[in-house]
LUMNU-780137 format. One record per residue (C-alpha): x, y, z; residue in three letters. Coordinates in steps of 0.2 Angstrom, whole numbers, plus 5000, padded with zeros to 4 digits. Layout:
N
XYZALA...
//
This chain:
96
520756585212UNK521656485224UNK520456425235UNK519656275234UNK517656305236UNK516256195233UNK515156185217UNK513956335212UNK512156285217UNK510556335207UNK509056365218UNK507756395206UNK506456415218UNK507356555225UNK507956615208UNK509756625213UNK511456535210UNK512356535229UNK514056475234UNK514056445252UNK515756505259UNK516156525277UNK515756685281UNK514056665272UNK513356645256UNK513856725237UNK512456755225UNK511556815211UNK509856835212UNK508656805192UNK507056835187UNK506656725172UNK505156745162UNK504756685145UNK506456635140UNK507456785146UNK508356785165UNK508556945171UNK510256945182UNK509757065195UNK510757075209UNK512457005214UNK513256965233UNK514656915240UNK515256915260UNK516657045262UNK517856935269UNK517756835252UNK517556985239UNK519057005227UNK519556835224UNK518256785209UNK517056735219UNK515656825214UNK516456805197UNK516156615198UNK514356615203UNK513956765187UNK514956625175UNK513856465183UNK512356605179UNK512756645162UNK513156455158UNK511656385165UNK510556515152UNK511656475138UNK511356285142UNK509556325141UNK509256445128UNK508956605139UNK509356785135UNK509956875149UNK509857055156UNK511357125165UNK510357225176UNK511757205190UNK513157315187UNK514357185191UNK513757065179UNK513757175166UNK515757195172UNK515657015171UNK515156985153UNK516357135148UNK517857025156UNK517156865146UNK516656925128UNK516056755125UNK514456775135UNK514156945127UNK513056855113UNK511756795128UNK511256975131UNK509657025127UNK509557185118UNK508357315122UNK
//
């Protein structure tokens, strides 16, 4: 990705990871409960999509739960895409 962006934010009162852009805001949206985030939905404005974007804030996602400790649920299908892509995050995933 070429463009230069600002850092991926973690709003943990709002359970997401945003990246405001300037045609809005790119996010995924978690649920956590007792140890385990549950990645729920992903967003990205349309002018911004295909450029790694959304990719960025799923990765800032994935690292801030292995940072912690969390298990994740891919429930988004894009993060489950995501985690494909970058095997390394595929030990994170909370079997069912």
């Amino acid at each position: 990705m070429s463009e230069d962006l600002p850092a991926v934010r973690h709003d943990s009162e709002a359970g997401r990871f945003e990246l405001d852009l300037e045609a809005g805001t790119a996010f995924v949206d978690y649920e956590l409960e007792d140890g385990v985030m549950d990645l729920r939905s992903t967003w990205v404005p349309p002018p911004h999509r295909n450029r790694g974007i959304g990719e960025r804030v799923v990765l800032a996602a994935l690292e801030h739960a292995r940072a912690h400790g969390y298990r994740v649920i891919p429930t988004c299908p894009f993060v489950s895409g995501v985690i494909e892509r970058n095997p390394g995050y595929r030990d994170l995933v909370e079997e069912p």
